[in-house]
C-alpha positions in Angstrom: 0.0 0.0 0.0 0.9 3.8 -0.3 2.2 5.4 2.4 1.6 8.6 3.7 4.4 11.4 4.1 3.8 12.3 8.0 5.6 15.6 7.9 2.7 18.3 9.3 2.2 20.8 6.5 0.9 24.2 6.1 0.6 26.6 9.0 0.3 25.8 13.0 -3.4 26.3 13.9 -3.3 26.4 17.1 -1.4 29.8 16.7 -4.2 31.0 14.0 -4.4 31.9 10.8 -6.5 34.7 9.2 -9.4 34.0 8.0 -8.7 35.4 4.5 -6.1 32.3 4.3 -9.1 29.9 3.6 -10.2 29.8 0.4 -13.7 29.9 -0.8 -13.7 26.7 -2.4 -10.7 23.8 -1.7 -9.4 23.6 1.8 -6.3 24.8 4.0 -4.3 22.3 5.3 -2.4 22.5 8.5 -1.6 21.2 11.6 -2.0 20.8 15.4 0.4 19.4 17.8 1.4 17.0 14.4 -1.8 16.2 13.5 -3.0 17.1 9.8 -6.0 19.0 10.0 -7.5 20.6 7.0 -9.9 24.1 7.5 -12.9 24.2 4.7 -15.3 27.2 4.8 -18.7 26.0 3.4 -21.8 28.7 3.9 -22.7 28.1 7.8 -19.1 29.0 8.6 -15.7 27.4 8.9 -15.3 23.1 9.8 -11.9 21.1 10.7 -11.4 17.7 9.8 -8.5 15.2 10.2 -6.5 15.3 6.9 -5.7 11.7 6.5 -8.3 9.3 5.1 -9.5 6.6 7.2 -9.2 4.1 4.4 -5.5 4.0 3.6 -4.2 7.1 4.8 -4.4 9.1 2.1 -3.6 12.9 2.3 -6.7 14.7 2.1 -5.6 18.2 1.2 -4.1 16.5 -1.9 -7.8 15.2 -3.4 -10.6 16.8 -4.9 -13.1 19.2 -3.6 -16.6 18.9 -4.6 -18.9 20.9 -3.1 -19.5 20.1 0.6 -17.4 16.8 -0.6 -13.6 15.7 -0.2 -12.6 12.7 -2.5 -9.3 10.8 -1.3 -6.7 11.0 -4.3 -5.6 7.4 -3.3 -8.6 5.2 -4.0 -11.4 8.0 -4.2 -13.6 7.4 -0.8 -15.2 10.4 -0.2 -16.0 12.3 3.3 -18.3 15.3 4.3 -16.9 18.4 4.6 -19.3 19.1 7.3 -19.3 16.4 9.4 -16.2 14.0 8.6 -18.8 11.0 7.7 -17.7 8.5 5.1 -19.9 8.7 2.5 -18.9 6.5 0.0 -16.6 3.7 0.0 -13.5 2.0 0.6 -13.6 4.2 3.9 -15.9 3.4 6.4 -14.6 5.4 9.1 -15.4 8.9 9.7 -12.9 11.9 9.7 -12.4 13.5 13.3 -14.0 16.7 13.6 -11.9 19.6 15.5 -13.2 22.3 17.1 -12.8 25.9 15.2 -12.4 29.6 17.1 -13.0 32.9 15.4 -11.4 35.6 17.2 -10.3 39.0 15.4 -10.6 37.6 12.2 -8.2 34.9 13.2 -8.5 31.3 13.3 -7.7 28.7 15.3 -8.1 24.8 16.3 -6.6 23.8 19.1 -8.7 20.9 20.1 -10.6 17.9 19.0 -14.8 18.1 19.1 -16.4 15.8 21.5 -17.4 12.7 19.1 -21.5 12.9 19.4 -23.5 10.6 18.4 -25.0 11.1 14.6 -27.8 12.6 14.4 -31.0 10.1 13.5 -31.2 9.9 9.9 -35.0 10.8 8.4 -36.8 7.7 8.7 -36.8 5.1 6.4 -39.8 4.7 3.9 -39.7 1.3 3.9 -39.1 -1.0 7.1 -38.7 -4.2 6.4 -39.1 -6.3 9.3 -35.6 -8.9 8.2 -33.2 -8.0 5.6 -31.0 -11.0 4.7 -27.5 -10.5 3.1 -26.5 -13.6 0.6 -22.7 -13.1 0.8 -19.8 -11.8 3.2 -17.6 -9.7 0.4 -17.3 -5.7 -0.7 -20.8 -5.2 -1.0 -22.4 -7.3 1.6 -20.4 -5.8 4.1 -20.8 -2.5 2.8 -24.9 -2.8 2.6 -25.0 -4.3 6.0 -22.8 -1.4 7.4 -24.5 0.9 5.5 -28.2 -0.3 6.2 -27.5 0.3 10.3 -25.9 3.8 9.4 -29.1 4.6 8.1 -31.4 3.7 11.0 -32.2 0.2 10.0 -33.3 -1.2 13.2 -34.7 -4.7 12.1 -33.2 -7.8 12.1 -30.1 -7.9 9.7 -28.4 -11.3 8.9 -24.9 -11.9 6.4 -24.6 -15.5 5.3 -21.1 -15.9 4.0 -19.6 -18.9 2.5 -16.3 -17.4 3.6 -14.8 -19.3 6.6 -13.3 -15.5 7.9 -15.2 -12.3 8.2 -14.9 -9.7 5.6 -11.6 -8.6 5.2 -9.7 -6.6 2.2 -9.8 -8.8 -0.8 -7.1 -6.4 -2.8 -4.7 -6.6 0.0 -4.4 -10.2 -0.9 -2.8 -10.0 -3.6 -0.2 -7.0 -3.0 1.4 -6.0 0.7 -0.2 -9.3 2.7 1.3 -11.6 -0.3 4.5 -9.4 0.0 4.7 -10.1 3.6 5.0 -6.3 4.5 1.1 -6.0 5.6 0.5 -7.9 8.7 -3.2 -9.6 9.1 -3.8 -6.6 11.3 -4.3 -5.1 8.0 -6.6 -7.2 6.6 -10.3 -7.8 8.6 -12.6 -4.5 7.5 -13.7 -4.6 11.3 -12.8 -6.1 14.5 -15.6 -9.0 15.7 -16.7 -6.7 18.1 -18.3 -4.7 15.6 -20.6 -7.3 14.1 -22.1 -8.1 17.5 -22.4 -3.9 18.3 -24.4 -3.0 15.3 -26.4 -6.2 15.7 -25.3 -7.9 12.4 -26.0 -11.6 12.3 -22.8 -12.7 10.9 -22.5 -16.7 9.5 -19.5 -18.1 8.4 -19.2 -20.7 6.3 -22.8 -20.9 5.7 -24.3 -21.7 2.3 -27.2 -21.0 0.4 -28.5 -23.7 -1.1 -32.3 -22.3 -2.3 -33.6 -18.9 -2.7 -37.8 -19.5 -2.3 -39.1 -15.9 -3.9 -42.6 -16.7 -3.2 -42.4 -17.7 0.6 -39.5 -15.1 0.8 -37.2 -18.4 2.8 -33.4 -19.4 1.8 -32.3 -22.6 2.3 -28.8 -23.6 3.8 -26.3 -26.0 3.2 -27.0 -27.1 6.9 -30.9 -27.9 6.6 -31.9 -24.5 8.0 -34.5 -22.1 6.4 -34.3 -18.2 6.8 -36.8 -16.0 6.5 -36.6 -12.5 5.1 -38.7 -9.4 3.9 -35.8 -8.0 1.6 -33.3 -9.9 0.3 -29.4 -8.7 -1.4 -27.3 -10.9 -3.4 -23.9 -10.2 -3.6 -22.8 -13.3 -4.1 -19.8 -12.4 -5.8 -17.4 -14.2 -9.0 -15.7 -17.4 -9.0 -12.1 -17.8 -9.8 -12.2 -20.0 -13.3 -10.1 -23.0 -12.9 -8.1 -25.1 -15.6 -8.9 -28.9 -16.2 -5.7 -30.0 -17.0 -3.3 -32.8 -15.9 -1.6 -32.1 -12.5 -3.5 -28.9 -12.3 -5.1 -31.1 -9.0 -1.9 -30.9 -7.0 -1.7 -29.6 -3.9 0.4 -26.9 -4.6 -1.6 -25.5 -7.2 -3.6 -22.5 -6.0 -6.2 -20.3 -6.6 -5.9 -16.7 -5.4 -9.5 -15.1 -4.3 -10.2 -15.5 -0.7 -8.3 -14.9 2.8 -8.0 -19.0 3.0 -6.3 -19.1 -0.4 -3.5 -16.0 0.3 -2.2 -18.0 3.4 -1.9 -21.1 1.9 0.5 -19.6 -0.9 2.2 -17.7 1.7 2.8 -20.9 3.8 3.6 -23.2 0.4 6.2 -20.4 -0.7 8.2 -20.1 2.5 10.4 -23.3 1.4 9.9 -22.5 -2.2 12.4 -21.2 -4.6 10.0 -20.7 -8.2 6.4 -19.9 -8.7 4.3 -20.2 -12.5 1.2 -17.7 -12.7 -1.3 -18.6 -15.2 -2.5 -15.6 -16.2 -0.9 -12.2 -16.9 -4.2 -9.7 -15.7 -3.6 -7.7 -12.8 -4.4 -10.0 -10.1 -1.3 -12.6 -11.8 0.9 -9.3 -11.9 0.3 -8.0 -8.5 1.1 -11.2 -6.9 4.6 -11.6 -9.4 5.4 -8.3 -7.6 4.5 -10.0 -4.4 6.3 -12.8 -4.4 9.5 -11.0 -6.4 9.3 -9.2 -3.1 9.5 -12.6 -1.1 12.8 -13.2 -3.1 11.0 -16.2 -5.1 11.7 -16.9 -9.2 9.0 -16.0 -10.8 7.4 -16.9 -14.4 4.2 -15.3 -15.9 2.3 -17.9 -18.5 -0.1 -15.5 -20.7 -2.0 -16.1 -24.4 -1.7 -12.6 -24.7 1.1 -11.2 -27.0 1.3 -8.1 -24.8 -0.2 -9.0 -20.9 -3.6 -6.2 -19.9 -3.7 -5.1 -23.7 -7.1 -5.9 -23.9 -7.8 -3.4 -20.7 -5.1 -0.7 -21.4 -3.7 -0.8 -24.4 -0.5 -2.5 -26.1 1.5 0.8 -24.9 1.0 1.1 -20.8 1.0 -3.1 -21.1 4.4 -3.3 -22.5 4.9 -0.3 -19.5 4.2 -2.6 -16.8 5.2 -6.1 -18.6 8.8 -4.1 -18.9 8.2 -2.9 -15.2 8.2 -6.6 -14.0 11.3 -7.6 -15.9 13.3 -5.0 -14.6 12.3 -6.8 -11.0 13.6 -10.3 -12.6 10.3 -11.3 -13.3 10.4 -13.7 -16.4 7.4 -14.1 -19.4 6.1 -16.8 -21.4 3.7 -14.8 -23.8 1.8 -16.1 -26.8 1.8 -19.0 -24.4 -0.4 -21.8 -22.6 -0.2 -24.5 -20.0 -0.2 -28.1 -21.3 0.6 -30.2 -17.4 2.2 -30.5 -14.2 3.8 -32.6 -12.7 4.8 -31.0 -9.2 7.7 -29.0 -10.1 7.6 -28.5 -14.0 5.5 -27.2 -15.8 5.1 -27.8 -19.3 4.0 -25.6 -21.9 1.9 -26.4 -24.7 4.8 -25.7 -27.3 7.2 -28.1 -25.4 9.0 -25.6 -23.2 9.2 -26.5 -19.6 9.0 -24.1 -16.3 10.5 -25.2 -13.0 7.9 -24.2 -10.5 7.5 -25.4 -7.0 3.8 -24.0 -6.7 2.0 -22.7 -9.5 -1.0 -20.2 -9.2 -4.0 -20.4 -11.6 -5.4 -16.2 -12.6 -7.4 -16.9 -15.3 -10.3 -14.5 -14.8 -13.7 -15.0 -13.0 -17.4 -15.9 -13.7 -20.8 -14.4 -11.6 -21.9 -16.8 -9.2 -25.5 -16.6 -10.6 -27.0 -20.3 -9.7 -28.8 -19.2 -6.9 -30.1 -16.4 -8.7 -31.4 -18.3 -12.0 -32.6 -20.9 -10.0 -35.0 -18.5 -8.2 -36.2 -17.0 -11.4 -34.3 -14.3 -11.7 -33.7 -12.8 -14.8 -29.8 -13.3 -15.9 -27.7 -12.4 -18.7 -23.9 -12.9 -17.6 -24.8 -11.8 -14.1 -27.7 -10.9 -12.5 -29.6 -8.2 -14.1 -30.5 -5.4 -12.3 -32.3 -2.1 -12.6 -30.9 1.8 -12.2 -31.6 1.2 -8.3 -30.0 -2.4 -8.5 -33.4 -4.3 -7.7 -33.9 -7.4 -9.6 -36.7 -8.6 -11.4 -38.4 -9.6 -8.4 -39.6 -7.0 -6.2 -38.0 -6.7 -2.9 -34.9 -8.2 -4.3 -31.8 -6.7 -4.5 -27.9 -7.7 -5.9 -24.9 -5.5 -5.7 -21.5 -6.3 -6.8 -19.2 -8.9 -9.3 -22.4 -10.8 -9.9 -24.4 -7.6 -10.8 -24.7 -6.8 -14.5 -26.3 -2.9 -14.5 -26.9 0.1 -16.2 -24.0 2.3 -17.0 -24.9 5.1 -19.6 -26.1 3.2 -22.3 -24.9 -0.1 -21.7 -25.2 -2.9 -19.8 -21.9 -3.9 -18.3 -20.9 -5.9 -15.5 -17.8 -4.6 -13.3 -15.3 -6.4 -11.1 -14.1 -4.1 -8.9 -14.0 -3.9 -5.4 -15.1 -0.6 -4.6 -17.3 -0.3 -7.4 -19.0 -3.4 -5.3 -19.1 -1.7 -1.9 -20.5 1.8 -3.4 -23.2 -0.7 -4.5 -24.0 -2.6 -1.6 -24.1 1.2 0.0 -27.2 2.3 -3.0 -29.0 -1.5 -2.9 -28.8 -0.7 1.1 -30.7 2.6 0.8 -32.9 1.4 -1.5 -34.3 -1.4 0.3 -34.9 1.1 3.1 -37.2 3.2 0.0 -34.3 6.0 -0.9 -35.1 5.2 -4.7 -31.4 6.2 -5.8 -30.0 5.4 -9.0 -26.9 3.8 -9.1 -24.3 6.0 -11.4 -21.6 5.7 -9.9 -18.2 5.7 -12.5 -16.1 2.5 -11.7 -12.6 3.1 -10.2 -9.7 0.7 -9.2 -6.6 0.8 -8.7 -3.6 -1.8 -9.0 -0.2 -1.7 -7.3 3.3 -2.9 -8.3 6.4 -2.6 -6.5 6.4 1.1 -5.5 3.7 1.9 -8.7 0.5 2.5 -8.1 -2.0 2.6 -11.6 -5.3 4.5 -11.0 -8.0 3.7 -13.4 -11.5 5.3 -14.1 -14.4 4.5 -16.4 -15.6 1.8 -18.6 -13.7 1.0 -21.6 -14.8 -2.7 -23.1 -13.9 -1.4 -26.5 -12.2 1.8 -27.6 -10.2 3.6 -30.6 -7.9 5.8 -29.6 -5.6 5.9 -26.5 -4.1 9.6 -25.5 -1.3 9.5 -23.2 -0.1 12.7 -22.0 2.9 12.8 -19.6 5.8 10.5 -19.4 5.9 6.8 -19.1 9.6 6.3 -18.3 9.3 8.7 -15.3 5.8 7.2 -13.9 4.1 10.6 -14.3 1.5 10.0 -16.7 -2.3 10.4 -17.6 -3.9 7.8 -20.7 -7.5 9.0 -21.9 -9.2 5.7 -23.8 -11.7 7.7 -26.5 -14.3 5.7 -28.4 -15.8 7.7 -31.2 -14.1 11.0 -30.1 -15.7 10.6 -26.7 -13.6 10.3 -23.7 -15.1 6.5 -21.5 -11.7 6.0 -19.3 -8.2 6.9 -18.5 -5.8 5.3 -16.3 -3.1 7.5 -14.3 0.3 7.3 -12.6 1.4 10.0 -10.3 -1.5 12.6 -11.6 -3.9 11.2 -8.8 -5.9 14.5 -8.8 -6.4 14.5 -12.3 -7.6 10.9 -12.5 -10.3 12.2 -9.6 -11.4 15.0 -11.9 -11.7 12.8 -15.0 -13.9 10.7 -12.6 -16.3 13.6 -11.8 -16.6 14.8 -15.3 -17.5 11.1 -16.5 -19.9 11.1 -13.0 -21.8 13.9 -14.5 -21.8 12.4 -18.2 -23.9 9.2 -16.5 -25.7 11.4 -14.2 -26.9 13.7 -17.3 -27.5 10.2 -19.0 -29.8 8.7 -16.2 -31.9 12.2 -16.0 -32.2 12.5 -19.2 -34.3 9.2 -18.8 -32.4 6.0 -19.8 -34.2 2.9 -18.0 
């Protein structure tokens, strides 16, 4: 993960500052006793807020603005400026608020506010008396977390197939497979949590049936559960290859908490891994385990690895980033067998490899789904406020296929999954939002961090403006002279404006009446 630069900024605020020094619009970053704090004046006066976001730790002061908004230029989670709550995922937590004095047109903050409870939301328009939650990932978290934030008071259930709680699935695969994230890192909340806000959390618990009619799952363990609104989220499953050895132990998928320690314990007497698969997930943990001082092959079809989702120009950027870490490539290339420590390739060449690690993409987990009559159509099809075909049911996340502008696309990202389990959440309390939110991700390797906005399946031009060799760089991905993505290195507020602009785009989209 990033890390923060800890040296306070800006002026001392516990001496004061004028009040001319904060602007109208953006924010003044300083400090008090070497805490960031940044100073926003918004039209009932003048508010302080922590500077560091709760999710990662990114620095506030360096993100965008928006109104009565601040958007993380990390991994875009986005906080009021008026009261330091989290408003939309990856953070959870809110900012802490600081207590502001005016005196002879001078400010100061000297002192933390008292934390107060939040005030009761408006009550919700619907209240249904049990909301179930098929699925323990990014978005059933975030709708669970998000349905108590609202007011929900009912009885709230998360069946997870997961034997551990949710954590932080992209950690997996870059500082916790790197060994330089402990597991402190990686649970989204402590246990106490779950029992606090009165979230009915099972563990390896599996839904077998989904009964629409009688509004009853089914479990793996005989038991039926009832509910008055139900969400889905039940996430993608890793593809596998059916191929000789491929069976073996020390073959590995790479999706859940349980898979990440079983390659970390399997590498710790290894000297050579094989990935299958050169997307981001097989390139982030090359980077990983380059860092764990293990020899490292990448097996891809592709001529040029994550052309088909950047282009041939910022793949070759990264494929050459790897090599310069040691990291060796098989392109144009498939897996034929293994038979424990080789592995052969379908045009004869053989791989030494003591473990081998299977990234060949995903597919929705839509069985329960279809079987329950829901409409599907690679993933579960869902409106503009991500309610099924049956009413009063609800799917969010890698299983979703939605709306966006005029398509229908389905998106694997992770906080693209928790801002929707944060919309189906609202909306099964009656808020009737639309989901339009732009999808964001990011990927990390080594000390590089690639920020990526927007929905580009297809495109016809790529502009890259910036410098490649000197990782300071912006690519726009136009199709038909209309700007759908762009993926950034080192230009983090830029790729946050490019965001909003593309927000509006699909905002002006929805209210100009697309279904």
């Amino acid at each position: 993960m990033a890390h923060a630069d800890t040296t306070p900024r800006g002026p001392d605020l516990t001496n004061g500052v004028p009040v001319a020094h904060v602007p109208t619009t953006g924010v003044l970053v300083g400090h008090v006793e070497g805490d960031a704090v940044l100073v926003a004046r918004l039209d009932d006066g003048f508010h302080a807020l922590s500077a560091t976001c709760t999710h990662y730790g990114g620095p506030l002061a360096e993100g965008l603005v928006a109104g009565e908004e601040i958007r993380c230029p990390w991994h875009h989670a986005c906080f009021s400026l008026r009261t330091g709550a989290a408003l939309r995922a990856p953070a959870f937590t809110a900012l802490t608020k600081w207590n502001v004095d005016i005196i002879d047109n001078t400010l100061f903050v000297r002192s933390k506010a008292t934390a107060e409870q939040p005030a009761a939301p408006s009550a919700p328009r619907n209240r249904p008396g049990r909301v179930l939650i098929i699925g323990g990932g990014a978005a059933g978290f975030a709708a669970a977390e998000r349905l108590r934030e609202l007011g929900y008071a009912g009885a709230l259930s998360m069946l997870s197939a997961d034997t551990s709680a949710p954590y932080d699935r992209p950690n997996l695969s870059k500082d916790y497979l790197a060994g330089t994230a402990s597991e402190d890192w990686i649970p989204l909340r402590g246990p106490k949590f779950y029992a606090k806000r009165g979230i009915d959390l099972r563990l390896d618990c599996h839904v077998t049936a989904i009964d629409t009619d009688a509004r009853e799952v089914a479990t793996h363990s005989g038991g039926r559960l009832a509910y008055d609104s139900l969400l889905i989220a039940t996430g993608a499953e890793p593809r596998r290859l059916s191929l000789p050895g491929f069976e073996r132990p020390n073959v590995f998928l790479l999706r859940s908490l349980a898979d990440a320690r079983a390659i970390i314990e399997a590498s710790q007497g290894a000297s050579s891994v094989a990935l299958i698969g050169g997307g981001f997930i097989g390139l982030e943990a090359a980077a990983a385990l380059r860092q764990r001082g293990l020899r490292v092959h990448v097996i891809a079809r592709d001529e040029v690895p994550m052309a088909r989702a950047l282009g041939r120009e910022l793949g070759n950027f990264l494929t050459d980033l790897h090599r310069e870490q040691g990291v060796v490539f098989h392109l144009s290339a498939a897996p034929s067998h293994f038979d424990g420590k080789v592995l052969t390739l379908e045009d004869g060449s053989r791989v030494a490899a003591d473990l081998l690690i299977v990234g060949v993409g995903v597919t929705p987990r839509t069985e329960l789904a279809a079987a329950a009559g829901l409409t599907i159509q690679d993933g579960i099809q869902v409106g503009l406020d991500l309610q099924t075909s049956v009413p009063g049911h609800f799917a969010a996340g890698d299983a979703v296929r939605y709306r966006y502008g005029t398509q229908l696309i389905r998106v694997e990202h992770w906080v693209h999954a928790q801002r929707q389990g944060q919309t189906a959440a609202a909306n099964m309390l009656g808020a009737g939002l639309a989901f339009t939110d732009v999808p964001f991700f990011w990927t990390h390797h080594y000390d590089l961090d690639l920020r990526y906005t927007g929905y580009a399946a297809d495109w016809d031009d790529v502009q890259i403006h910036g410098s490649l060799t000197e990782q300071d760089f912006t690519a726009r991905f136009f199709r038909a002279g209309t700007l759908v993505a762009a993926a950034s290195v080192g230009r983090d507020l830029e790729n946050l404006c490019i965001e909003a602009a593309l927000q509006q785009v699909n905002n002006d989209a929805v209210a100009g009446g697309i279904k």
